[in-house]
PyMOL commands that place a pseudoatom at each C-alpha (Angstrom):
pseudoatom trace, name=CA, resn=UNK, resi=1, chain=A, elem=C, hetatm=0, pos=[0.000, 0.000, 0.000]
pseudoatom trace, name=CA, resn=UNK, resi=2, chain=A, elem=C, hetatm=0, pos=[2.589, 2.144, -0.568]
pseudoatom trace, name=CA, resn=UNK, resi=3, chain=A, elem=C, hetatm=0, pos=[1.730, 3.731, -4.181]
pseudoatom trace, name=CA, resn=UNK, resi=4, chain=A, elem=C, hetatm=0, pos=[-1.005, 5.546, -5.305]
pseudoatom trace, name=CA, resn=UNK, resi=5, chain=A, elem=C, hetatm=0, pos=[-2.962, 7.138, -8.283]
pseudoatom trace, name=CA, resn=UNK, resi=6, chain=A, elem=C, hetatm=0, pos=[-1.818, 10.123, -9.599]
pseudoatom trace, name=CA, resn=UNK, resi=7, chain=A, elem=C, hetatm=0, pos=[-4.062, 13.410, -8.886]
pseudoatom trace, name=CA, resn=UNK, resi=8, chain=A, elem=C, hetatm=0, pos=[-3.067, 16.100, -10.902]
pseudoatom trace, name=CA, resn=UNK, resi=9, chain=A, elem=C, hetatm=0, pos=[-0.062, 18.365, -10.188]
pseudoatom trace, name=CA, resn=UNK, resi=10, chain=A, elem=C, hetatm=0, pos=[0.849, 19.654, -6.517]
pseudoatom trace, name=CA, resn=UNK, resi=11, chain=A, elem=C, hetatm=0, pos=[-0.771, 23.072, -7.780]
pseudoatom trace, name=CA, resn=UNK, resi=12, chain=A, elem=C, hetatm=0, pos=[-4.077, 21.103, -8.848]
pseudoatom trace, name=CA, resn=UNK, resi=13, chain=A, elem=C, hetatm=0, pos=[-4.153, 19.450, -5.970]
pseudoatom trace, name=CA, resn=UNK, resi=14, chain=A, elem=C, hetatm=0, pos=[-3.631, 22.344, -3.975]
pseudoatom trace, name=CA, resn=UNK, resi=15, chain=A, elem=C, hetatm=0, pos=[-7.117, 24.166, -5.605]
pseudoatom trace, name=CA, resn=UNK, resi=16, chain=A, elem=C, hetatm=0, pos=[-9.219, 20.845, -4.770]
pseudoatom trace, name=CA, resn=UNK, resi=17, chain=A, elem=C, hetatm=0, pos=[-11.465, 20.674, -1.740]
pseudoatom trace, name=CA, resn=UNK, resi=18, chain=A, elem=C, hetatm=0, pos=[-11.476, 18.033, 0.749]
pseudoatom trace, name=CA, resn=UNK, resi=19, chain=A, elem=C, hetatm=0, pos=[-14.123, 16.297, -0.935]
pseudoatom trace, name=CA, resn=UNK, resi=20, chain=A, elem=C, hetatm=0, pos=[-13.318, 17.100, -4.548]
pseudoatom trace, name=CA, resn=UNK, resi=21, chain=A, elem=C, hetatm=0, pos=[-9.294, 15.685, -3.787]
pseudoatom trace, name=CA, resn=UNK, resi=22, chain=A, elem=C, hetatm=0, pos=[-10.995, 12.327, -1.986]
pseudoatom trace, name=CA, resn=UNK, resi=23, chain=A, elem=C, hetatm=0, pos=[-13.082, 11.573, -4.944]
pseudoatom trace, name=CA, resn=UNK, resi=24, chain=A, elem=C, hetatm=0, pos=[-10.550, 12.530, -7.278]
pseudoatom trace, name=CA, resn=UNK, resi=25, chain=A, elem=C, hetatm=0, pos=[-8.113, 9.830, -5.315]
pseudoatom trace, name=CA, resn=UNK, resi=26, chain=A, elem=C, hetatm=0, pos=[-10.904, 7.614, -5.556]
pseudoatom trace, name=CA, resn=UNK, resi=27, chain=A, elem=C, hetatm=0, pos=[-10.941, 7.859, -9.326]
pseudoatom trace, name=CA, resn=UNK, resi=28, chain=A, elem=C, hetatm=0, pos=[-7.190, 7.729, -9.739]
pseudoatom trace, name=CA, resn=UNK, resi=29, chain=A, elem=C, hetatm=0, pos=[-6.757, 4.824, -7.352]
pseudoatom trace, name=CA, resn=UNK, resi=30, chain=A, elem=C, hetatm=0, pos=[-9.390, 2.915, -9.531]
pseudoatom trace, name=CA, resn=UNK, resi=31, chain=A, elem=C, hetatm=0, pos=[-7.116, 3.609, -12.382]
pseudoatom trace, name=CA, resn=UNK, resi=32, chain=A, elem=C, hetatm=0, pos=[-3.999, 2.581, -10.892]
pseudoatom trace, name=CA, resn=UNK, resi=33, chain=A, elem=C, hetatm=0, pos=[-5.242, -0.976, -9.646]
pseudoatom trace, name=CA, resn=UNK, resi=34, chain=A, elem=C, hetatm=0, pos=[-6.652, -1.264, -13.775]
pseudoatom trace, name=CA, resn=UNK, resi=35, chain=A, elem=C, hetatm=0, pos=[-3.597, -0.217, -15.220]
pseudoatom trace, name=CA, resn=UNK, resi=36, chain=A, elem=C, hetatm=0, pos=[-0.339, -1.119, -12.929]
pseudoatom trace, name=CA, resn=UNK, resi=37, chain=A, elem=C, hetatm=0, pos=[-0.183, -4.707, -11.759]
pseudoatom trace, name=CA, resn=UNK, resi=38, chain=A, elem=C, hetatm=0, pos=[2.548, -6.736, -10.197]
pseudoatom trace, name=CA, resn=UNK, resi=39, chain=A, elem=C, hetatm=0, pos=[4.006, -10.165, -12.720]
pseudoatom trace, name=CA, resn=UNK, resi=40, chain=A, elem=C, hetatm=0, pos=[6.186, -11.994, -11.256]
pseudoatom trace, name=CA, resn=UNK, resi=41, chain=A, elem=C, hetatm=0, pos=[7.768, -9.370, -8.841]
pseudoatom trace, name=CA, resn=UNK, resi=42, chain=A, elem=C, hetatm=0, pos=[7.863, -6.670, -11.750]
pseudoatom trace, name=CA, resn=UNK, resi=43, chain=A, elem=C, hetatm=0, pos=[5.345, -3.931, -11.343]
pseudoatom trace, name=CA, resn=UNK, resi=44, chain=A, elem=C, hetatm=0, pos=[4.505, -3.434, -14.790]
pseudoatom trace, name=CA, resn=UNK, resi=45, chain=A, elem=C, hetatm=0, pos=[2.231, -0.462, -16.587]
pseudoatom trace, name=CA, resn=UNK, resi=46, chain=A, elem=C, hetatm=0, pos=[0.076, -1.415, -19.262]
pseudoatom trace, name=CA, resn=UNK, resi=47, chain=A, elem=C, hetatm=0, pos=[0.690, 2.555, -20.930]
pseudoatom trace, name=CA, resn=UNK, resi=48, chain=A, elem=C, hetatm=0, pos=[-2.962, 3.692, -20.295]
pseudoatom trace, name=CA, resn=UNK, resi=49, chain=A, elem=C, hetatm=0, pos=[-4.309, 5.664, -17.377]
pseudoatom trace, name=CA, resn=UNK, resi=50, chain=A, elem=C, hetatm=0, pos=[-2.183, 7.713, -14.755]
pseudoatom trace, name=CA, resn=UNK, resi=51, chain=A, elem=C, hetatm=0, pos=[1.046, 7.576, -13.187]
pseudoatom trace, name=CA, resn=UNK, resi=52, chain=A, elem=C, hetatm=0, pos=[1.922, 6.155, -9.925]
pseudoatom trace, name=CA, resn=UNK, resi=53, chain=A, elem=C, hetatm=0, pos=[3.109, 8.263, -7.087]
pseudoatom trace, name=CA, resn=UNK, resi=54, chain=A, elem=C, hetatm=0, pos=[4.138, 7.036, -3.342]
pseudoatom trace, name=CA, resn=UNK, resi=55, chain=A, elem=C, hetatm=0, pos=[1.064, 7.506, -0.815]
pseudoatom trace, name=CA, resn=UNK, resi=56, chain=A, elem=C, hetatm=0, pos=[4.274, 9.511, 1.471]
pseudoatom trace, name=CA, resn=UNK, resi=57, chain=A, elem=C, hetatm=0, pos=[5.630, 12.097, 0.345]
pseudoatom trace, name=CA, resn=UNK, resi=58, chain=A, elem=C, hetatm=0, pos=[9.492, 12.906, 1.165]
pseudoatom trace, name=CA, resn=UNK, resi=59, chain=A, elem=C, hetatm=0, pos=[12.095, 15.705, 1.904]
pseudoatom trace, name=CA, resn=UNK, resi=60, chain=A, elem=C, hetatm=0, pos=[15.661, 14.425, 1.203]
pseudoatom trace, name=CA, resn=UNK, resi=61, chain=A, elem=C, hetatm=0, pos=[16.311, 10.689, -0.051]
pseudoatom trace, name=CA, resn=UNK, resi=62, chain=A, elem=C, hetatm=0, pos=[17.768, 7.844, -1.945]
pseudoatom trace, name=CA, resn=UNK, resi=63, chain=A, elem=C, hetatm=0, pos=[15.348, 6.006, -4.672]
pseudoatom trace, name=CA, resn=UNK, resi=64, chain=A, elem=C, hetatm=0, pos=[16.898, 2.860, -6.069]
pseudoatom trace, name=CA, resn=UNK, resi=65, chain=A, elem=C, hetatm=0, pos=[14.936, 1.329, -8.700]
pseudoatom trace, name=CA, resn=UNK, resi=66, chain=A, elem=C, hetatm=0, pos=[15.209, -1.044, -11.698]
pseudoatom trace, name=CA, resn=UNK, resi=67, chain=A, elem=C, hetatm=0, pos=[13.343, -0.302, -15.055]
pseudoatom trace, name=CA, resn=UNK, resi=68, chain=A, elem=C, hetatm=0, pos=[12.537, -1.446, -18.579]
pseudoatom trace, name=CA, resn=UNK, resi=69, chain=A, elem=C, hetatm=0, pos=[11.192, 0.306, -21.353]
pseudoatom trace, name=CA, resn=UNK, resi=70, chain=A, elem=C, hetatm=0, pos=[10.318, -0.852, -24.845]
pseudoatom trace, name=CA, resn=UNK, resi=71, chain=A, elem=C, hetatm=0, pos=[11.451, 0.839, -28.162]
pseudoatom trace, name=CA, resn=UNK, resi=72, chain=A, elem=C, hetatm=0, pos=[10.185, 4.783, -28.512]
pseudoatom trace, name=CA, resn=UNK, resi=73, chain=A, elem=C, hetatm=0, pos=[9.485, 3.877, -24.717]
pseudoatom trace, name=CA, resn=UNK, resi=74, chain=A, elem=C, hetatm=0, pos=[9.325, 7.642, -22.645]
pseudoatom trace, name=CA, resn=UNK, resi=75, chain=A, elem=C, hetatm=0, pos=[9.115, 7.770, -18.921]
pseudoatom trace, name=CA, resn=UNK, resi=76, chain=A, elem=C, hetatm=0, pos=[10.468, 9.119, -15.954]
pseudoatom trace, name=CA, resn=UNK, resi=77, chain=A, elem=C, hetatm=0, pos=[10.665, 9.743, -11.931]
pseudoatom trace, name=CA, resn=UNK, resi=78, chain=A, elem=C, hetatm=0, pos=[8.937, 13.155, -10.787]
pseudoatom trace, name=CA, resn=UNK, resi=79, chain=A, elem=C, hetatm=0, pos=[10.993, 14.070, -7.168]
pseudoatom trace, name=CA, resn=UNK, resi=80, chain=A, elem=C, hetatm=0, pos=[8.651, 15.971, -4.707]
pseudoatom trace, name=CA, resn=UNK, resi=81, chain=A, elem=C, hetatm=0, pos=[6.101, 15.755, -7.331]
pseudoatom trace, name=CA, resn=UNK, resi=82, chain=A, elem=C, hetatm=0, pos=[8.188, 17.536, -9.810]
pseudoatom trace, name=CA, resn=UNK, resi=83, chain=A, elem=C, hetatm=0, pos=[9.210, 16.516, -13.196]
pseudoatom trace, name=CA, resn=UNK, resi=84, chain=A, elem=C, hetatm=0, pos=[11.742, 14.393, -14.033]
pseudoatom trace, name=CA, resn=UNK, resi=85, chain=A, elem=C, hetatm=0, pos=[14.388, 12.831, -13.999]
pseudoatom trace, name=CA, resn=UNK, resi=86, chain=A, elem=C, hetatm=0, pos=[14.300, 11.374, -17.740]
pseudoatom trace, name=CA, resn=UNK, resi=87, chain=A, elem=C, hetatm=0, pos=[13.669, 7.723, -18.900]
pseudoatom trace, name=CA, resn=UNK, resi=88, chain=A, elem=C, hetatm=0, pos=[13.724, 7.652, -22.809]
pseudoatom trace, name=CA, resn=UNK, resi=89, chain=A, elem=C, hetatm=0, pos=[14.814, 5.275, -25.612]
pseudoatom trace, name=CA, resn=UNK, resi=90, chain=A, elem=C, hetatm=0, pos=[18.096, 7.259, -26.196]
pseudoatom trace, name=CA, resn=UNK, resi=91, chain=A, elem=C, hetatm=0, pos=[18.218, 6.173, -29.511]
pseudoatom trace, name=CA, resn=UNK, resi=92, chain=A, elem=C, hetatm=0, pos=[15.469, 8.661, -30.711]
pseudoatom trace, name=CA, resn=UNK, resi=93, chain=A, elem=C, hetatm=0, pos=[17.540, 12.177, -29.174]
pseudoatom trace, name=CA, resn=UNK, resi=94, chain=A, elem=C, hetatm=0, pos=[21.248, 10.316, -28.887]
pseudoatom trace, name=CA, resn=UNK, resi=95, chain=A, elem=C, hetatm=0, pos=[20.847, 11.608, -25.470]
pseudoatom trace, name=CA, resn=UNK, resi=96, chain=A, elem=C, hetatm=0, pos=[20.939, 9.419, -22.331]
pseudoatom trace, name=CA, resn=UNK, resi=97, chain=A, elem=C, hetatm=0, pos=[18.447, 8.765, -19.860]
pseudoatom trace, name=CA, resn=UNK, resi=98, chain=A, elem=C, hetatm=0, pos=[19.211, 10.213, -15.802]
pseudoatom trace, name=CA, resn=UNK, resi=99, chain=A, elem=C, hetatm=0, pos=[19.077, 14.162, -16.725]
pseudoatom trace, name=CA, resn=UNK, resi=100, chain=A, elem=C, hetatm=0, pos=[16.767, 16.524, -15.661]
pseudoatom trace, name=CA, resn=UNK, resi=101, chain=A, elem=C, hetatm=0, pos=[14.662, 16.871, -18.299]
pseudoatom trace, name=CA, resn=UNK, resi=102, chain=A, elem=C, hetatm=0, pos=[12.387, 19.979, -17.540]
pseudoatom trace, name=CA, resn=UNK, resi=103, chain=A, elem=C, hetatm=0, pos=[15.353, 22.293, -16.059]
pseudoatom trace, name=CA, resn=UNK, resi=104, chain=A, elem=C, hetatm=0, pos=[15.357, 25.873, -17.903]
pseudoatom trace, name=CA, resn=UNK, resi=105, chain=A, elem=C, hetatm=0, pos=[18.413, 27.396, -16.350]
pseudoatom trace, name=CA, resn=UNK, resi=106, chain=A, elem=C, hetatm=0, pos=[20.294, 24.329, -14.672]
pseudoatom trace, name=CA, resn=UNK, resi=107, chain=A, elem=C, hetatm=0, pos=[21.498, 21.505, -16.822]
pseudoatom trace, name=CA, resn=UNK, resi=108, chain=A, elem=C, hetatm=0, pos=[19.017, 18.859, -17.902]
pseudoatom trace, name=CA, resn=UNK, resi=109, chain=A, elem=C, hetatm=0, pos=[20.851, 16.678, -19.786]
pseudoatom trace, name=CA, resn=UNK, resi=110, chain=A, elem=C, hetatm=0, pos=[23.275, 13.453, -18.632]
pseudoatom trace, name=CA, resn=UNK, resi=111, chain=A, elem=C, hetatm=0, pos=[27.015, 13.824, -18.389]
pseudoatom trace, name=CA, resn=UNK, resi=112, chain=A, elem=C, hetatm=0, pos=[27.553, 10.649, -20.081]
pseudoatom trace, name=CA, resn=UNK, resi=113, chain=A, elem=C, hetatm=0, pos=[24.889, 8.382, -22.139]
pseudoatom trace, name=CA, resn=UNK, resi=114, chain=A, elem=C, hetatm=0, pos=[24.985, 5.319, -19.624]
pseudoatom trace, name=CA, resn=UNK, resi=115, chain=A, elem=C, hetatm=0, pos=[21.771, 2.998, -21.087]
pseudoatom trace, name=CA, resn=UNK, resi=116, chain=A, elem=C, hetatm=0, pos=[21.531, -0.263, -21.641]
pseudoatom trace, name=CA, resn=UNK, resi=117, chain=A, elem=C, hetatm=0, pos=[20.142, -1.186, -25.159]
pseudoatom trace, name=CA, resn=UNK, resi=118, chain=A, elem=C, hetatm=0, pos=[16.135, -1.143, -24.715]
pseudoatom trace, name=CA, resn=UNK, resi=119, chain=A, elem=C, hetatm=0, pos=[14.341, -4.111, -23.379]
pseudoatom trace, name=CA, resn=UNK, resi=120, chain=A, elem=C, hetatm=0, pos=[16.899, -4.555, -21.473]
pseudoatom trace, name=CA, resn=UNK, resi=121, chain=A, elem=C, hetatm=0, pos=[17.493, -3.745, -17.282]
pseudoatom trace, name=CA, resn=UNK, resi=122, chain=A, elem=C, hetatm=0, pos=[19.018, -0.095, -16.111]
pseudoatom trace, name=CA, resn=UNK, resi=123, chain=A, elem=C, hetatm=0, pos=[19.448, 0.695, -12.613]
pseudoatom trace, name=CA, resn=UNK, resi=124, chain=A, elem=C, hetatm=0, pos=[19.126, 4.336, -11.280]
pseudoatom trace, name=CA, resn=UNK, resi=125, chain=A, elem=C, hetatm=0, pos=[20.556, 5.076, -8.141]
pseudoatom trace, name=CA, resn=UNK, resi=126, chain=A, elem=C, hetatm=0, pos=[18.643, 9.192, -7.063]
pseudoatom trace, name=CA, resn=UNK, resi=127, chain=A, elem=C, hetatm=0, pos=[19.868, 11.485, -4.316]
pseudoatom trace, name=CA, resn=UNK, resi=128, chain=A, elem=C, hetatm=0, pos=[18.233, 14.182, -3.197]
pseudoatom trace, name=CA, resn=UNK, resi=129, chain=A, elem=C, hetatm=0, pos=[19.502, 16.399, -0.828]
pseudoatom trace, name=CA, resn=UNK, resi=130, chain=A, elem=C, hetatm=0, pos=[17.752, 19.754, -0.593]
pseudoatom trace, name=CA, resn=UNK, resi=131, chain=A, elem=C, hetatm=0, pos=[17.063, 21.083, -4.062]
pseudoatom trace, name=CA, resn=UNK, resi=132, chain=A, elem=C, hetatm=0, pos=[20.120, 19.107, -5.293]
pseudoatom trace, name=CA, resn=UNK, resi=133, chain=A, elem=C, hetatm=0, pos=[19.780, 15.869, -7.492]
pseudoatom trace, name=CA, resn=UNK, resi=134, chain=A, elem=C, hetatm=0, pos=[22.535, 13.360, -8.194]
pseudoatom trace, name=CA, resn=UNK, resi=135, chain=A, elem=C, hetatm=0, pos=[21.668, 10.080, -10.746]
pseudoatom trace, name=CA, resn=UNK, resi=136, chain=A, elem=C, hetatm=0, pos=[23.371, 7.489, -11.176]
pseudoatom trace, name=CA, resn=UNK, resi=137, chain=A, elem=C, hetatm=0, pos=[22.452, 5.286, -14.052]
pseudoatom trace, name=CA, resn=UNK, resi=138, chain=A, elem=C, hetatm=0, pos=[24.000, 1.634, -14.326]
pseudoatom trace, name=CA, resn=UNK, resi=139, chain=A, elem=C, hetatm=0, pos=[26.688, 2.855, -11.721]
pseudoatom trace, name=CA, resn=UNK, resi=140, chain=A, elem=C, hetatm=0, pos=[28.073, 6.013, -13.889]
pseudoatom trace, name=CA, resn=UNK, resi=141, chain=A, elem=C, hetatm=0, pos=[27.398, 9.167, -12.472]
pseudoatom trace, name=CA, resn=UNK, resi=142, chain=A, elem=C, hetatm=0, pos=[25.060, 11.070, -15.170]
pseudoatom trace, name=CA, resn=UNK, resi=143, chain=A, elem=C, hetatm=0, pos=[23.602, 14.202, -13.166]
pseudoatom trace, name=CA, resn=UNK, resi=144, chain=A, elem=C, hetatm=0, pos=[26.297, 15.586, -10.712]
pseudoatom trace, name=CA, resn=UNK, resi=145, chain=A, elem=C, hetatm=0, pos=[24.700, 17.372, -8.092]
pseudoatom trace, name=CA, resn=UNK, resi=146, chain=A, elem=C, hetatm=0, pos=[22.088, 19.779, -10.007]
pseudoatom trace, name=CA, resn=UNK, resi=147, chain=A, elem=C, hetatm=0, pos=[19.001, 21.764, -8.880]
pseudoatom trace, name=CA, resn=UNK, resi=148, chain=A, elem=C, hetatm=0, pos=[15.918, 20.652, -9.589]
pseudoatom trace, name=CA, resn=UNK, resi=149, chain=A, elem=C, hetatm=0, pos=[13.579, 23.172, -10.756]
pseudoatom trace, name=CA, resn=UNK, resi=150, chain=A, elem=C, hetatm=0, pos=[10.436, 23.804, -9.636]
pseudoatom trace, name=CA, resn=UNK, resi=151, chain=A, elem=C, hetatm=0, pos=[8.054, 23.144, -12.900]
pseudoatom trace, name=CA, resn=UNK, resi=152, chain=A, elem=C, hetatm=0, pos=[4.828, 23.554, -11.973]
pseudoatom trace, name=CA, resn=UNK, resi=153, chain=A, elem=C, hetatm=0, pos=[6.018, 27.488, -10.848]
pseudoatom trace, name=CA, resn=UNK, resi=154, chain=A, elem=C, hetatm=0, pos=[8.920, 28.432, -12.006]
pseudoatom trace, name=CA, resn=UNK, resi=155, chain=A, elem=C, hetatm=0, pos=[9.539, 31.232, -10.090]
pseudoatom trace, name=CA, resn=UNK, resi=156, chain=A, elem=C, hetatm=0, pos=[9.745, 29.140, -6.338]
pseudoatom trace, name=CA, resn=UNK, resi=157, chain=A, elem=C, hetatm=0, pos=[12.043, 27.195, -5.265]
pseudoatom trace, name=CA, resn=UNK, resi=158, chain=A, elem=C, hetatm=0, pos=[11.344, 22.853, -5.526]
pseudoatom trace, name=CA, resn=UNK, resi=159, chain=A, elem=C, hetatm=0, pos=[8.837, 21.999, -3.097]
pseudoatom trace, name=CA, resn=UNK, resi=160, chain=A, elem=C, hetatm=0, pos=[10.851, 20.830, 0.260]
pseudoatom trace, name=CA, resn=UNK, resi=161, chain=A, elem=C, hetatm=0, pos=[8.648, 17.457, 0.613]
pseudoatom trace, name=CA, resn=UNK, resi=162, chain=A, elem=C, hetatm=0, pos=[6.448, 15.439, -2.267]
pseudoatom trace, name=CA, resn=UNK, resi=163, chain=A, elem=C, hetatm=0, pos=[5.347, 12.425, -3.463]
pseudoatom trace, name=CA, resn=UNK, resi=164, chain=A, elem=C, hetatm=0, pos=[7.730, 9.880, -6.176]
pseudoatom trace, name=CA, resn=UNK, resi=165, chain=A, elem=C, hetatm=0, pos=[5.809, 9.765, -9.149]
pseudoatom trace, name=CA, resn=UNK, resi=166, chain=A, elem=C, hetatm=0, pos=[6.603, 7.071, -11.726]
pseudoatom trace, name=CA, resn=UNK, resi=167, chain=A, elem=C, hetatm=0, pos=[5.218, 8.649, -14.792]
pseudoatom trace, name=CA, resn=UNK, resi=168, chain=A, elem=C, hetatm=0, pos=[2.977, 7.446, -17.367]
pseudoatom trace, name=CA, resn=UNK, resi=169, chain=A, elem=C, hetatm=0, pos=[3.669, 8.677, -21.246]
pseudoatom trace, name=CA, resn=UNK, resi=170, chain=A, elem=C, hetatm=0, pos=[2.016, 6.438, -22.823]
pseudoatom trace, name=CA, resn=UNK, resi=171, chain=A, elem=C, hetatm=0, pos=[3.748, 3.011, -23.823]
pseudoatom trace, name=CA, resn=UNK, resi=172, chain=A, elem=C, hetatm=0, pos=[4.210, 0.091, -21.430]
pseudoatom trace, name=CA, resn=UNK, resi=173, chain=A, elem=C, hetatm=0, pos=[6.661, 0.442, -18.538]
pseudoatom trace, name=CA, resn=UNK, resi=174, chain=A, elem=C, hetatm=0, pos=[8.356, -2.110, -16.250]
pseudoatom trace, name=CA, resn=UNK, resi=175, chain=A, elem=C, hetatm=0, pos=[10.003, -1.733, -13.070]
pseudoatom trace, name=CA, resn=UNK, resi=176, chain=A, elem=C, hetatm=0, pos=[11.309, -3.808, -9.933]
pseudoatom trace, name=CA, resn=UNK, resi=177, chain=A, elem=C, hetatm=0, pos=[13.745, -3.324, -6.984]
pseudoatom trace, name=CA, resn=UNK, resi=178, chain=A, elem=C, hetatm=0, pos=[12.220, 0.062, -5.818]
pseudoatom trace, name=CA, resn=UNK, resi=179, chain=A, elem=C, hetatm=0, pos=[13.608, 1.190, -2.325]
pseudoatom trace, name=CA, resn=UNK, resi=180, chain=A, elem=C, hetatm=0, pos=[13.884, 4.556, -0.811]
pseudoatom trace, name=CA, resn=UNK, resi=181, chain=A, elem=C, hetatm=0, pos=[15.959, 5.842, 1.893]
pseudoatom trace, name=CA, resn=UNK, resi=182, chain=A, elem=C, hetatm=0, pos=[14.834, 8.666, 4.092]
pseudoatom trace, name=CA, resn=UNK, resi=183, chain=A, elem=C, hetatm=0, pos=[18.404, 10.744, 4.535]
pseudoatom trace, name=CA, resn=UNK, resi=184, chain=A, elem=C, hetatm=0, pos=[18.344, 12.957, 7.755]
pseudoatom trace, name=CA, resn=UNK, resi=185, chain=A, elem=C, hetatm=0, pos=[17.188, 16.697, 6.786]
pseudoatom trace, name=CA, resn=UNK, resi=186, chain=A, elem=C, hetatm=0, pos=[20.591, 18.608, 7.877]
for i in range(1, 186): cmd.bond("trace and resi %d" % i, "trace and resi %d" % (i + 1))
show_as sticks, trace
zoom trace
């Protein structure tokens, strides 16, 4: 019980009512259970309905997680409900998965291009520590230490607490060995 349907963006959210945000949970949580399932420990994301997001939302942390995509496949990990650290089939851009792909005025994307070929496993390795993100994709360090931008409004800083979203673009997902660490806030 530790993932949920996606509502909307933290500024959506924010508008809702108590009643309009439980129903709209309702409806997203509906989704989720039709669209994400679990086969044979691989939570797996048929590319219809919403993303998933974690039912806590955190401050600074470690995410660990193993994922899959499929050719022209397009994902990615929202931190504290903000997009993204990118998932993409490199191939299309010649541009590596682990950046951050919706920074204006920080760098958004990788160091190095780190993928294995699609359809097969990569391994990200996410630390964020204030409004600071580090990746590591397949053990090679691809975002060094940038700021995260705030994308839903631009002109605050990243929200100091939020949800993990694994997003939904579209095309089927797959991903196992998801763990977060909680890191002390200093």
């Amino acid at each position: 019980d530790g993932w949920k349907g996606l509502v909307g963006s933290p500024v959506s959210r924010a508008k809702m009512s108590e009643e309009e945000l439980k129903a709209a949970q309702e409806k997203a949580d509906a989704s989720m259970r039709e669209h994400w399932s679990v086969e044979d420990g691989v939570l797996v994301f048929d590319g219809k309905g919403q993303s998933l997001v974690t039912a806590k939302d955190y401050g600074d942390f470690e995410f660990y997680v193993d994922w899959k995509i499929k050719e022209k496949g397009d994902s990615g990990v929202y931190l504290r409900g903000t997009p993204q650290v990118q998932i993409w089939d490199y191939k299309l851009r010649n541009i590596g998965s682990g950046g951050l792909y919706n920074n204006q005025k920080n760098p958004s994307n990788p160091l190095v291009l780190a993928d294995n070929p699609v359809g097969e496993w990569n391994t990200f390795r996410i630390r964020m520590v204030g409004e600071n993100v580090s990746v590591w994709l397949n053990d090679k360090l691809v975002t060094d230490n940038v700021p995260l931008e705030n994308y839903w409004e631009r002109d605050k800083p990243i929200y100091s607490t939020g949800a993990i979203e694994l997003q939904n673009h579209g095309n089927t997902l797959y991903f196992r060995n998801i763990y977060i660490k909680e890191l002390p806030r200093n």
